[in-house]
mmCIF file of the N, C-alpha and C atoms, coordinates in Angstrom:
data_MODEL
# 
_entry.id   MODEL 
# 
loop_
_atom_site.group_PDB 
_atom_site.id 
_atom_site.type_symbol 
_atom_site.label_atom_id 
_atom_site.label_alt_id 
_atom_site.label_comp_id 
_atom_site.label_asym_id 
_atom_site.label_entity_id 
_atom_site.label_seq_id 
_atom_site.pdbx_PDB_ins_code 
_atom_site.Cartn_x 
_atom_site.Cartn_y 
_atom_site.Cartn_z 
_atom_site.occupancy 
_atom_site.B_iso_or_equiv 
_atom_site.pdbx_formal_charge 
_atom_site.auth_seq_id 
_atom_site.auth_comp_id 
_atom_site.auth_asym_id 
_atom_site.auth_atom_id 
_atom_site.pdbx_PDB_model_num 
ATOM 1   N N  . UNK A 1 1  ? 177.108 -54.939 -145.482 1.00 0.00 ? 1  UNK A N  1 
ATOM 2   C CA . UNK A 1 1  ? 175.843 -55.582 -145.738 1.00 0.00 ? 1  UNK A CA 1 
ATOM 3   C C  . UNK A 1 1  ? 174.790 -54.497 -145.948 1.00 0.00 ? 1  UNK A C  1 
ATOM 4   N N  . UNK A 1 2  ? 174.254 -54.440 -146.808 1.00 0.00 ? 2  UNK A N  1 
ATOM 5   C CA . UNK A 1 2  ? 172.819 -53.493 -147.321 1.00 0.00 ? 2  UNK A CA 1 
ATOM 6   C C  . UNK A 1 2  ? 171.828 -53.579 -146.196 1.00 0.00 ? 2  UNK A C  1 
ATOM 7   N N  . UNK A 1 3  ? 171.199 -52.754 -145.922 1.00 0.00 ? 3  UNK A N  1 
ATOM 8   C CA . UNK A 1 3  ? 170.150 -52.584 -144.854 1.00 0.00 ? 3  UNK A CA 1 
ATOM 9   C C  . UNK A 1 3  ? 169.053 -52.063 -145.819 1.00 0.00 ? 3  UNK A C  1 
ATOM 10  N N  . UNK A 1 4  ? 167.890 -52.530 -144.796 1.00 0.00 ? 4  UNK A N  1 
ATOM 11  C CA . UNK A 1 4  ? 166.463 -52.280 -145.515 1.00 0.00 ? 4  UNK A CA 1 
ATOM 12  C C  . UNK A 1 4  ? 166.241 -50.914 -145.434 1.00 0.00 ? 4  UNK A C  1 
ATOM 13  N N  . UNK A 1 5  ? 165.649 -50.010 -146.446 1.00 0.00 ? 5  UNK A N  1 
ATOM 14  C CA . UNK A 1 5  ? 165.477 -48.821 -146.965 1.00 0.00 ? 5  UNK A CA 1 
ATOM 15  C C  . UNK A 1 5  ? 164.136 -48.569 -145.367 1.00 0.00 ? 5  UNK A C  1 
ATOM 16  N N  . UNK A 1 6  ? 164.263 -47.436 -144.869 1.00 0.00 ? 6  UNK A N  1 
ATOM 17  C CA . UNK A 1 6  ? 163.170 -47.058 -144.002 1.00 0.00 ? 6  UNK A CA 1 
ATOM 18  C C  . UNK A 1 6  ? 161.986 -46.804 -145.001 1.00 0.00 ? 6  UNK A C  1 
ATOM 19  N N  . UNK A 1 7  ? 161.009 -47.600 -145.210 1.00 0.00 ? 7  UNK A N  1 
ATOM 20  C CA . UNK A 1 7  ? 159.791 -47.460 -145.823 1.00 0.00 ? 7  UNK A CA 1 
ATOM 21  C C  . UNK A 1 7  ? 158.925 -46.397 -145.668 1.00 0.00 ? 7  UNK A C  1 
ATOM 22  N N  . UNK A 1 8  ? 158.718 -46.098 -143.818 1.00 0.00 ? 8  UNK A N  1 
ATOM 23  C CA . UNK A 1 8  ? 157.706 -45.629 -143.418 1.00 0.00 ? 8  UNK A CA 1 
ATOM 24  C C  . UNK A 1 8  ? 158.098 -43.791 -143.270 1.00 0.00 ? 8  UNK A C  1 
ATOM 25  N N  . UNK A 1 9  ? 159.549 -44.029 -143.588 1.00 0.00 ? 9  UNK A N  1 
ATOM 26  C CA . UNK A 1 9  ? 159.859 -42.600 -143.370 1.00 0.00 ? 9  UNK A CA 1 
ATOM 27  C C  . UNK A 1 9  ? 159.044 -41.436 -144.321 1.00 0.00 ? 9  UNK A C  1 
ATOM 28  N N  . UNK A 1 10 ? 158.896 -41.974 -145.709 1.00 0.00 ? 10 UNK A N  1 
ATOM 29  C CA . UNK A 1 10 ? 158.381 -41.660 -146.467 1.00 0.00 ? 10 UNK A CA 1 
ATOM 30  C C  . UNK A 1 10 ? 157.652 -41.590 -147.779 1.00 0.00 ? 10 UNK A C  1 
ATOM 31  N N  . UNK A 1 11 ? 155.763 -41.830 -147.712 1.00 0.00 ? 11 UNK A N  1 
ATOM 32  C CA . UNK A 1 11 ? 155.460 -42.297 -148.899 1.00 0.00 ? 11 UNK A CA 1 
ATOM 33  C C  . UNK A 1 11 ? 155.817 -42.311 -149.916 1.00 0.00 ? 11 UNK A C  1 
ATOM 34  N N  . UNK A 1 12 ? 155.473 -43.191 -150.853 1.00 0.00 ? 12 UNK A N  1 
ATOM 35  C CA . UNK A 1 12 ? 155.699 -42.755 -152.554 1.00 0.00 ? 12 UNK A CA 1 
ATOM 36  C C  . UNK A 1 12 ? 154.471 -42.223 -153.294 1.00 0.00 ? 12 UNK A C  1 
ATOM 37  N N  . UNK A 1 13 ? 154.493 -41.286 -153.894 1.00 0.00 ? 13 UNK A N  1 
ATOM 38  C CA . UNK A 1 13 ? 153.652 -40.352 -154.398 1.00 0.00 ? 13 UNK A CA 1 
ATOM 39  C C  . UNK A 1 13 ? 153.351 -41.119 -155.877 1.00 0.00 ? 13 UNK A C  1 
ATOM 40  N N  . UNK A 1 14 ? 151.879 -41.595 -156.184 1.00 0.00 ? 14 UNK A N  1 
ATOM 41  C CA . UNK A 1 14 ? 151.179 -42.233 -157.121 1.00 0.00 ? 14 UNK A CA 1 
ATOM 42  C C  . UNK A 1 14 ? 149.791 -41.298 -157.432 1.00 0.00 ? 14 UNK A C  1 
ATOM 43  N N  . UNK A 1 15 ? 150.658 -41.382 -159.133 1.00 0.00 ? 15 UNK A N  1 
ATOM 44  C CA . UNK A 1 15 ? 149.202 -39.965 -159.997 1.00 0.00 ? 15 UNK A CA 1 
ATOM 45  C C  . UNK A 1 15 ? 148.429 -41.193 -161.012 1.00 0.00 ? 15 UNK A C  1 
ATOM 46  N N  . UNK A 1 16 ? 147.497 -41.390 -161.046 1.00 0.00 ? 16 UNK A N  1 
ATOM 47  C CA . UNK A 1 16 ? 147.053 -42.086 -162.152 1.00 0.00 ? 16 UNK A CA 1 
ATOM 48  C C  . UNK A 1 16 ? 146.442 -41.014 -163.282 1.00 0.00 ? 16 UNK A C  1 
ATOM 49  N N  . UNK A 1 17 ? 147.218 -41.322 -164.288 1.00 0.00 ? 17 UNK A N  1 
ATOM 50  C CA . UNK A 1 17 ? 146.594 -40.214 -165.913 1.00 0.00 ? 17 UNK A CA 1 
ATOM 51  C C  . UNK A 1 17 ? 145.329 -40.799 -166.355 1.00 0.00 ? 17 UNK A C  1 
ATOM 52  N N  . UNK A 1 18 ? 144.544 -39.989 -166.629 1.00 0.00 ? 18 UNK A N  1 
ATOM 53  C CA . UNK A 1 18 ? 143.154 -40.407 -166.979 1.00 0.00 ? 18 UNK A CA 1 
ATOM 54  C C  . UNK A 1 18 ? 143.817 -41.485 -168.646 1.00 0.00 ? 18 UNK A C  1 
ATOM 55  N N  . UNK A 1 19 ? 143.315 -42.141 -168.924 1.00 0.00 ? 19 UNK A N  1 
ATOM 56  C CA . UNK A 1 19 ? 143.568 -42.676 -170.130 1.00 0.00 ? 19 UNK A CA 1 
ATOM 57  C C  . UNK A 1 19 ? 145.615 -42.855 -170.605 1.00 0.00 ? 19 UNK A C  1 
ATOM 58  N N  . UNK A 1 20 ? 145.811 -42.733 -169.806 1.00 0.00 ? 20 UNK A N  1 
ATOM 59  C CA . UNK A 1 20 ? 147.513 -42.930 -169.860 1.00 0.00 ? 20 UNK A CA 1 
ATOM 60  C C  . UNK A 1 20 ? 147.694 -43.756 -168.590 1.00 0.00 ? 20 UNK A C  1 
ATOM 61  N N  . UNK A 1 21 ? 149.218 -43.763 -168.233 1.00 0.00 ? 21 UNK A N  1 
ATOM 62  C CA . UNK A 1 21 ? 150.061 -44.564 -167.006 1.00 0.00 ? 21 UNK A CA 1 
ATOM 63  C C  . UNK A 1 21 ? 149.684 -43.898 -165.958 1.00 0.00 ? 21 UNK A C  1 
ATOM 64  N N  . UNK A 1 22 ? 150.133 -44.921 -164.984 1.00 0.00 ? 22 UNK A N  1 
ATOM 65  C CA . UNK A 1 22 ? 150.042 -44.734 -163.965 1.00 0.00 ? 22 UNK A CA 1 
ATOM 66  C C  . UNK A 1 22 ? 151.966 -44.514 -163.443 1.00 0.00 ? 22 UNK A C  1 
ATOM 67  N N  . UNK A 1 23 ? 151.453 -42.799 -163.209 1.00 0.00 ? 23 UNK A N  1 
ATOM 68  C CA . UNK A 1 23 ? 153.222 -42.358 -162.694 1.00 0.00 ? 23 UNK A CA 1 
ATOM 69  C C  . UNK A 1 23 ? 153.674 -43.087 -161.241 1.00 0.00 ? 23 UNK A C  1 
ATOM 70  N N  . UNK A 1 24 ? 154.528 -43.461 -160.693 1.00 0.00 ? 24 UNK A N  1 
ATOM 71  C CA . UNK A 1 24 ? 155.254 -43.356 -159.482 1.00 0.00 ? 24 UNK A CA 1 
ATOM 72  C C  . UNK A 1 24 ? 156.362 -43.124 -159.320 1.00 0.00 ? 24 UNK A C  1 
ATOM 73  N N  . UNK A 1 25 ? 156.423 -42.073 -157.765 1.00 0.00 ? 25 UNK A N  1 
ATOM 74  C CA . UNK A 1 25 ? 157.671 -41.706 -157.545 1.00 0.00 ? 25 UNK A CA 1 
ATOM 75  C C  . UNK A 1 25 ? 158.932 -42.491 -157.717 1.00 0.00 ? 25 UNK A C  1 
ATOM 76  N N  . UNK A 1 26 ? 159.610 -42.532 -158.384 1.00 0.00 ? 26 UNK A N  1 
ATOM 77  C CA . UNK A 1 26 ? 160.566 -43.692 -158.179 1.00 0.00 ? 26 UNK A CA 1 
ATOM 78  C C  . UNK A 1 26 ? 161.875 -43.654 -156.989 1.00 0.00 ? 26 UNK A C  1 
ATOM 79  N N  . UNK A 1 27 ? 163.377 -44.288 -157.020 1.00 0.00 ? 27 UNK A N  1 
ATOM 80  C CA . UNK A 1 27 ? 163.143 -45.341 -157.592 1.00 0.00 ? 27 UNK A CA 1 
ATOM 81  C C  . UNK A 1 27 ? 162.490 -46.742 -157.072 1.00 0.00 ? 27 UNK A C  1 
ATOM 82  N N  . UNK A 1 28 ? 162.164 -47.638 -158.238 1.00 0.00 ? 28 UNK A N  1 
ATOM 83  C CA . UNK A 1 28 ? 161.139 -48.484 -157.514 1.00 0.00 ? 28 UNK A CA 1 
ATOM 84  C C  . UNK A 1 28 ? 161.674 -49.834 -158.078 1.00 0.00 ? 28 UNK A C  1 
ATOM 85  N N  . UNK A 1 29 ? 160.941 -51.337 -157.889 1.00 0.00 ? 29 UNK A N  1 
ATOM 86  C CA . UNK A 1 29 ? 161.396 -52.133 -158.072 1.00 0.00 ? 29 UNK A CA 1 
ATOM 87  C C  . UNK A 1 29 ? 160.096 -52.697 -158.258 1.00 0.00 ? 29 UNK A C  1 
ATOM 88  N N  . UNK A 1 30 ? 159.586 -53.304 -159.259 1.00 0.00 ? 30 UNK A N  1 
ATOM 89  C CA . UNK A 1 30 ? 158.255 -53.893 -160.139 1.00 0.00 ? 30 UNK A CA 1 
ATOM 90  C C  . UNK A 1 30 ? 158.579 -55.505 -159.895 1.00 0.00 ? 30 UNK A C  1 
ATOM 91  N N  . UNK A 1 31 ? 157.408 -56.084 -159.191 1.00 0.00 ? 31 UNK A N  1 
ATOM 92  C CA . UNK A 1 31 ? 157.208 -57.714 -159.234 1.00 0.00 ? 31 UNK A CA 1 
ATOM 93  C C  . UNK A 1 31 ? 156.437 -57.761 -160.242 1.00 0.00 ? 31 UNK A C  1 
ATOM 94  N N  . UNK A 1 32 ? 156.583 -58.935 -161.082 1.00 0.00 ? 32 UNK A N  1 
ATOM 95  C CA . UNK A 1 32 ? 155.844 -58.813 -162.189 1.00 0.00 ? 32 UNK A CA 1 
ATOM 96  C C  . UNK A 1 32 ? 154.917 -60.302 -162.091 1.00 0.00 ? 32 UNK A C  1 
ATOM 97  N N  . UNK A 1 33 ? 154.149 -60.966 -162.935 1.00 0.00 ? 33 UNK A N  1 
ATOM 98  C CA . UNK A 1 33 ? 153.359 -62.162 -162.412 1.00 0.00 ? 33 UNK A CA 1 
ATOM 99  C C  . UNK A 1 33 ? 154.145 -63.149 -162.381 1.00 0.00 ? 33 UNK A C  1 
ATOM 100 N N  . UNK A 1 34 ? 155.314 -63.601 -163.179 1.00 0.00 ? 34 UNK A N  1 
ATOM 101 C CA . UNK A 1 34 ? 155.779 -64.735 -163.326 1.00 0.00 ? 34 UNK A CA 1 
ATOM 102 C C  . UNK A 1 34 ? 156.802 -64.692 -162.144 1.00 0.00 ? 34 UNK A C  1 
ATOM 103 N N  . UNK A 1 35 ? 156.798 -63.968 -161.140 1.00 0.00 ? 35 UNK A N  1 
ATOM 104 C CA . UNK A 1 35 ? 157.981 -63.636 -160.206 1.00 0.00 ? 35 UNK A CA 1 
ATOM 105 C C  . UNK A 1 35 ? 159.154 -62.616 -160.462 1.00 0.00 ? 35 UNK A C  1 
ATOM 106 N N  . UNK A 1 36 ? 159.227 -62.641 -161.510 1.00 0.00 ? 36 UNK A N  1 
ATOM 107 C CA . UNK A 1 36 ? 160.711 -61.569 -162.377 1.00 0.00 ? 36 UNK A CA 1 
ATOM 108 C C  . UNK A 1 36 ? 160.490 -60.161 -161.547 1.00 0.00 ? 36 UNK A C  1 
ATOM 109 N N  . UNK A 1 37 ? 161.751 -59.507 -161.485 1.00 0.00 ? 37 UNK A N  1 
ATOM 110 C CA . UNK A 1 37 ? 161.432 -57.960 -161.001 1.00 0.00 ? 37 UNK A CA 1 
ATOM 111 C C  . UNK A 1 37 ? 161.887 -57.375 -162.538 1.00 0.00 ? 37 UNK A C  1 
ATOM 112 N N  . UNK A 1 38 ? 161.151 -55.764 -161.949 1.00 0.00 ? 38 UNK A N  1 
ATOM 113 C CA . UNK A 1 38 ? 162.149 -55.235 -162.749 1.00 0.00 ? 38 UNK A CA 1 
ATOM 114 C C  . UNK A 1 38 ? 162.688 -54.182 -161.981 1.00 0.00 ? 38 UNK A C  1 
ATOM 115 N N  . UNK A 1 39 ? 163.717 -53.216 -162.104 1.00 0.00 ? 39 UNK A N  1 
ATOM 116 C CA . UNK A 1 39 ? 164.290 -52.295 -161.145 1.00 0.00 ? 39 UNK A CA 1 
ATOM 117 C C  . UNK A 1 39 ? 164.273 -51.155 -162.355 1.00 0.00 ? 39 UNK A C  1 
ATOM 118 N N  . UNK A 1 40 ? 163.686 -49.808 -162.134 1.00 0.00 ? 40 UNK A N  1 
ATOM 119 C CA . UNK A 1 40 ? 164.214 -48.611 -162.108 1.00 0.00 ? 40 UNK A CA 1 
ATOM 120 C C  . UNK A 1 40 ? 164.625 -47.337 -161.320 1.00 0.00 ? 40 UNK A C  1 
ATOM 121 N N  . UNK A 1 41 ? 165.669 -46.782 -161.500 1.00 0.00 ? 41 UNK A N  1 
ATOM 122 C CA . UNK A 1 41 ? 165.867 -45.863 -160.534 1.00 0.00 ? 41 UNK A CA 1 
ATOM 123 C C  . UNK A 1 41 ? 165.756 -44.409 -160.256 1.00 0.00 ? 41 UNK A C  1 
ATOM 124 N N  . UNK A 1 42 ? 164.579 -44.302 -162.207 1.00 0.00 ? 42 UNK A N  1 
ATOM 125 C CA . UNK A 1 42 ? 164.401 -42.728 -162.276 1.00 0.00 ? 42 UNK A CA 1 
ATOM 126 C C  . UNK A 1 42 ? 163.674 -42.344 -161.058 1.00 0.00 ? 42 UNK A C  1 
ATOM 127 N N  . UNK A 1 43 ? 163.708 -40.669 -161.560 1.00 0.00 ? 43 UNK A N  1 
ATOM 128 C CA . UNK A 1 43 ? 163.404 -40.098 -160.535 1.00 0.00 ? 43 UNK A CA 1 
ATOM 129 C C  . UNK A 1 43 ? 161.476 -40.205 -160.605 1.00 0.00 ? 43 UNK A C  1 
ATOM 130 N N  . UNK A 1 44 ? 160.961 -40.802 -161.647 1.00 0.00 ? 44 UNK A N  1 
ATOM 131 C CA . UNK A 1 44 ? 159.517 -40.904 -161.617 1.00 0.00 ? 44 UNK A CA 1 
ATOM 132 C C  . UNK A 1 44 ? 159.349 -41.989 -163.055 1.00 0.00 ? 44 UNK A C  1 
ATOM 133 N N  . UNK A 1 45 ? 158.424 -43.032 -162.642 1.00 0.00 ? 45 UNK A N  1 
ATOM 134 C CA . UNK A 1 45 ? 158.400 -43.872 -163.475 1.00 0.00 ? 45 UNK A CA 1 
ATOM 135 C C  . UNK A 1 45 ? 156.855 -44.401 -163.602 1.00 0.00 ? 45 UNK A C  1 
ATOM 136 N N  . UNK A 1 46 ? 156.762 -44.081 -165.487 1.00 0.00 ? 46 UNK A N  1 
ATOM 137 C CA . UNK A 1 46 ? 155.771 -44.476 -165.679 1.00 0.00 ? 46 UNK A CA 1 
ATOM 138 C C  . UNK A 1 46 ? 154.584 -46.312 -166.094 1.00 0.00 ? 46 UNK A C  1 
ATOM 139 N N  . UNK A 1 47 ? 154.651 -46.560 -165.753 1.00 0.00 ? 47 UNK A N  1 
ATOM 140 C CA . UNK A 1 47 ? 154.011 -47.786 -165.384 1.00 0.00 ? 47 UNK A CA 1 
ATOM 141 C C  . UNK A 1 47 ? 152.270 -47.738 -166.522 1.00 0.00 ? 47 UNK A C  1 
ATOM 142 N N  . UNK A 1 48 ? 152.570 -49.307 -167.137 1.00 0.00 ? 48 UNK A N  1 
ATOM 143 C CA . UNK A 1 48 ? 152.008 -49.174 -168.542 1.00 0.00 ? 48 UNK A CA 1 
ATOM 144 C C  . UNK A 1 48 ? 150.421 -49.535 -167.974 1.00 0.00 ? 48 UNK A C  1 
ATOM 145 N N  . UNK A 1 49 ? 149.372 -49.224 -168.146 1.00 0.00 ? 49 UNK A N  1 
ATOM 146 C CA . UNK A 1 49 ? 148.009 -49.344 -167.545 1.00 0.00 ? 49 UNK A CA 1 
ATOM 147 C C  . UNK A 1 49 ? 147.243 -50.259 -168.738 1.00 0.00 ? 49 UNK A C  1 
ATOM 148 N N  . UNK A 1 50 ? 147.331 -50.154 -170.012 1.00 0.00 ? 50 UNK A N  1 
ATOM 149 C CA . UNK A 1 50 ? 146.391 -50.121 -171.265 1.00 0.00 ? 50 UNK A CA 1 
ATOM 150 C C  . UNK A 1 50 ? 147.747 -51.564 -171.380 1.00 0.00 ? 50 UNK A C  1 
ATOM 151 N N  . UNK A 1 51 ? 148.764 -52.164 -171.465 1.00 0.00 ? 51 UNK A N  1 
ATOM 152 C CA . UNK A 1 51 ? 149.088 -52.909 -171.992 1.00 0.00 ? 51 UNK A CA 1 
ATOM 153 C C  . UNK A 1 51 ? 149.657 -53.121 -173.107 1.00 0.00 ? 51 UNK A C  1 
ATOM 154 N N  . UNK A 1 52 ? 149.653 -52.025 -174.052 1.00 0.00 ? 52 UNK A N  1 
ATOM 155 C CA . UNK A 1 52 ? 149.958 -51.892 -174.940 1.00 0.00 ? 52 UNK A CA 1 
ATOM 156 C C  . UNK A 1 52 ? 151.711 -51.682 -174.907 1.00 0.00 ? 52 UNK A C  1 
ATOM 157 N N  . UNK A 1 53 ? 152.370 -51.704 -174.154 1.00 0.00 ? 53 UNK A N  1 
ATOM 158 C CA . UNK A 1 53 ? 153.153 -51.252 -174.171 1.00 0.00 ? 53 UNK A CA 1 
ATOM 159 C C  . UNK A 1 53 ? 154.383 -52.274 -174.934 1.00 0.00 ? 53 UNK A C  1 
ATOM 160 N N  . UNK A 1 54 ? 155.270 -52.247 -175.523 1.00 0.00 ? 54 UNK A N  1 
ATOM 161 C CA . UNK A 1 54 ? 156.621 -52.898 -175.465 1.00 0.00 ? 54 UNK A CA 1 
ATOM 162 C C  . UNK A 1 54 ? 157.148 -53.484 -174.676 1.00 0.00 ? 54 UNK A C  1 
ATOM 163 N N  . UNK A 1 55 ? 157.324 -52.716 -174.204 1.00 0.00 ? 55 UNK A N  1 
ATOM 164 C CA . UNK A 1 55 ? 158.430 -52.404 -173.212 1.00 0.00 ? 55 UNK A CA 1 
ATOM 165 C C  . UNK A 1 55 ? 157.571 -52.379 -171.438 1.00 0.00 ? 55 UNK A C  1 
ATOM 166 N N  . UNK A 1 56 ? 156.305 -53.248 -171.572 1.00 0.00 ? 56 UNK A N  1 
ATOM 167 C CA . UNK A 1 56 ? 155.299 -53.721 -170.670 1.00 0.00 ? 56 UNK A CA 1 
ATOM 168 C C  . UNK A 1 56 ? 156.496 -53.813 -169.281 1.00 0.00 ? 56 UNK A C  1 
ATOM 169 N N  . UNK A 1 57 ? 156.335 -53.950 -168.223 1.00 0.00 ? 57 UNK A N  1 
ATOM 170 C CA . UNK A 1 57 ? 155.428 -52.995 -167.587 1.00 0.00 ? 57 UNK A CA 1 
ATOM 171 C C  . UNK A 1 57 ? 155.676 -51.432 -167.594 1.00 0.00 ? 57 UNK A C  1 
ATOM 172 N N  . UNK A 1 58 ? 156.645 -50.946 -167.969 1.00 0.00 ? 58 UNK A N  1 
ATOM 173 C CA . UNK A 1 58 ? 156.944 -49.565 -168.452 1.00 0.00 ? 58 UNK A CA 1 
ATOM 174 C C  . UNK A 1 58 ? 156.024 -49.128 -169.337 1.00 0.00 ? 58 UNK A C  1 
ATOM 175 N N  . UNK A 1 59 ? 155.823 -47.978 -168.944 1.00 0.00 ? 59 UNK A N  1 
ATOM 176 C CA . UNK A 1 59 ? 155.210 -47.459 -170.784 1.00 0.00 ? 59 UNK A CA 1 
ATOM 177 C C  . UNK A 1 59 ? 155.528 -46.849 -171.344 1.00 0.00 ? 59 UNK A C  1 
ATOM 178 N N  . UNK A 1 60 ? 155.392 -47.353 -172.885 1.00 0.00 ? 60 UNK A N  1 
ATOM 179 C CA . UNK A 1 60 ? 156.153 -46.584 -173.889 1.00 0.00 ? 60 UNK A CA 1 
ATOM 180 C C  . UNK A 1 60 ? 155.959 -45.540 -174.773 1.00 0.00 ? 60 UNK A C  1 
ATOM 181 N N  . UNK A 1 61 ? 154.506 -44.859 -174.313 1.00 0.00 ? 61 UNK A N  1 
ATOM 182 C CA . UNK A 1 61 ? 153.579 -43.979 -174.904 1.00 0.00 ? 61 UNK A CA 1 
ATOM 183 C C  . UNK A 1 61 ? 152.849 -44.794 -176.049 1.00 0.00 ? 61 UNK A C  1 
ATOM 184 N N  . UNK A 1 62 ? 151.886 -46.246 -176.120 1.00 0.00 ? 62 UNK A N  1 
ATOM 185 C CA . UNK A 1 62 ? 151.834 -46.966 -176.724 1.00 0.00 ? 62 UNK A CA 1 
ATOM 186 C C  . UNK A 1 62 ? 150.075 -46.233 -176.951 1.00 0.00 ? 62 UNK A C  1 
ATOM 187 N N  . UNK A 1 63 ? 149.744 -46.386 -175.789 1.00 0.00 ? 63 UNK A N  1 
ATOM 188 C CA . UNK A 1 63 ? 148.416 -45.464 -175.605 1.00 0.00 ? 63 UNK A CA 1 
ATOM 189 C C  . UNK A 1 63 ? 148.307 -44.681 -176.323 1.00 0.00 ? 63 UNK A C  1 
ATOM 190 N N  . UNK A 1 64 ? 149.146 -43.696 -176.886 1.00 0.00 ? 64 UNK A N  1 
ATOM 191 C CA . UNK A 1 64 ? 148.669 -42.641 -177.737 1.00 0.00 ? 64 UNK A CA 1 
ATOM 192 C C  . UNK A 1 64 ? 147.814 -42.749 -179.056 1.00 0.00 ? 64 UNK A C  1 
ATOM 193 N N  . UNK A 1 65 ? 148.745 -44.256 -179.394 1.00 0.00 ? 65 UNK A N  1 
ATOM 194 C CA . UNK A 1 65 ? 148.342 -44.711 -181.059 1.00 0.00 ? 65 UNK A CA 1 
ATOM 195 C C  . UNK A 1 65 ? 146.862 -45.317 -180.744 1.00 0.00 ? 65 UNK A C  1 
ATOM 196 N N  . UNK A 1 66 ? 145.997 -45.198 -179.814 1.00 0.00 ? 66 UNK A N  1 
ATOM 197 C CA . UNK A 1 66 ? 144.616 -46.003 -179.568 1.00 0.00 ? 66 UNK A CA 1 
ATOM 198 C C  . UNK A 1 66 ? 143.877 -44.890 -179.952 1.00 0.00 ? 66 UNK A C  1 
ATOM 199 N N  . UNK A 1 67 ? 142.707 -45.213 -181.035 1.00 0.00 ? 67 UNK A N  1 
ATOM 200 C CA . UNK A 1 67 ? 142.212 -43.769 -181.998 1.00 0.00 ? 67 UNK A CA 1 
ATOM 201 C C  . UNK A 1 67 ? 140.950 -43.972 -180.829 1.00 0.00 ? 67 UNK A C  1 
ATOM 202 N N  . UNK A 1 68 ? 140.731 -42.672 -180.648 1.00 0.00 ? 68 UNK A N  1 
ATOM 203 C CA . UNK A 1 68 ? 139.104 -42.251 -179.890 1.00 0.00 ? 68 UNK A CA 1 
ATOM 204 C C  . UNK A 1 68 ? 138.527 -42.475 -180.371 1.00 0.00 ? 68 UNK A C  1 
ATOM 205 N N  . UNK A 1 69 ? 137.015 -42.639 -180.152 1.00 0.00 ? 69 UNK A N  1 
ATOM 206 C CA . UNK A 1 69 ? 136.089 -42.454 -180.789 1.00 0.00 ? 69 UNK A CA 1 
ATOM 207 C C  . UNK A 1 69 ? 135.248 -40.964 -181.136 1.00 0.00 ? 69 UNK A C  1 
ATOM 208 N N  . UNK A 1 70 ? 134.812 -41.160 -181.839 1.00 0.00 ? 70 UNK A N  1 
ATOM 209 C CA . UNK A 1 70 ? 134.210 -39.574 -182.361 1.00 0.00 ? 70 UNK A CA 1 
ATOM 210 C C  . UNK A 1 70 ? 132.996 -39.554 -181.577 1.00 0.00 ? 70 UNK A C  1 
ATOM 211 N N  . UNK A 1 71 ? 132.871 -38.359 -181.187 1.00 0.00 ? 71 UNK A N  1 
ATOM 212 C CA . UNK A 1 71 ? 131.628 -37.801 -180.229 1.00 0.00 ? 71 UNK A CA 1 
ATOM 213 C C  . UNK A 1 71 ? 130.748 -37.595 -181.190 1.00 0.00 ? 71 UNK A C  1 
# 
C-alpha cells in the first residue's frame, strides 16, 4: 500500500519569471478547476501564468510570441 509522501520534510522551491512561468520544483501533481489533475514528474516544472499556453497548465513558451510594446 503507498504511503503519504512526508510533506513537511521538505519544501518545494517556487521562482516566479518576471513576464514568463511560474517554475516549481517538481515532481508535482496540478488540480486544475474542473477537478482533473495533472501529474508531472520532472525534475522542475514550468507552470503557464499568461494562459497562452497549449498545453495550459504547462507552459509551452507561448509567452514569447506576445510583442512588447515600444518604449
Amino acid at each position: 500500500m503507498p504511503t503519504e509522501p512526508n510533506r513537511a520534510a521538505e519544501p518545494r522551491r517556487v521562482v516566479i519569471e518576471p513576464g514568463g512561468p511560474m517554475l516549481v520544483e517538481g515532481p508535482v501533481e496540478i488540480v486544475l478547476d474542473d477537478g482533473g489533475t495533472v501529474v508531472c514528474d520532472r525534475f522542475m516544472v514550468a507552470l503557464c501564468t499568461c494562459r497562452r499556453s497549449r498545453r495550459y497548465p504547462l507552459c509551452d513558451t507561448s509567452h514569447r510570441r506576445r510583442r512588447r510594446p515600444e518604449s
